[in-house]
N, C-alpha and C positions, 0 to 999 in steps of 0.2 A: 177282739175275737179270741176265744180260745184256743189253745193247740190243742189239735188229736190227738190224743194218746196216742203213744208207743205199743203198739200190738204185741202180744205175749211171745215168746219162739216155741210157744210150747206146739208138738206135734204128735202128741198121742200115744209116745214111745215113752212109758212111765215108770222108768225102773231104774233105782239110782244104784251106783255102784258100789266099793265096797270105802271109796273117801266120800262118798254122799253126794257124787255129783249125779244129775239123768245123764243118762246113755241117750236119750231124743235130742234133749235140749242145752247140754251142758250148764243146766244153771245147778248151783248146791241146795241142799233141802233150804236153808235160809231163805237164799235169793228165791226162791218157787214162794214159798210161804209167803213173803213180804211182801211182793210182785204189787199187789194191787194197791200196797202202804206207797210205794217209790213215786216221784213225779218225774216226768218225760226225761232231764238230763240222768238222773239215778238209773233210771232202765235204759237209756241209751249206755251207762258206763256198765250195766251189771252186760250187757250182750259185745259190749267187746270184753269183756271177763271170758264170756262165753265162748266166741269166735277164739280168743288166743288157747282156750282147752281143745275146744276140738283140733286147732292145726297143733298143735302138741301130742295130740294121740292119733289124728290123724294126717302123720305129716307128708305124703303122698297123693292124698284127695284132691 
């Protein structure tokens, strides 16, 4: 049986900043681009990439 893919974090908010990360989804233009090249473990490590930028810029939320 195959695994699911890992669902994208992307949410709509599409506007990258001025080091290239989205301000939605904290992934960098790379990781956004590639997204659909990565298999399951790659996109699970690109979204704690992600998680550790947002509590870095959002470390209060």
């Amino acid at each position: 049986m195959k695994d699911k893919a890992v669902a994208s974090p992307c949410n709509s908010i599409c506007t990258l900043n001025d080091d290239d990360i989205c301000i939605g989804c904290y992934r960098s233009a790379d990781e956004i681009r590639n997204w659909s090249f990565l298999d399951n473990e790659q996109k699970l490590d690109v979204l704690i990439i992600c998680g550790e930028r947002n509590r870095k810029d959002n470390p209060f939320y």
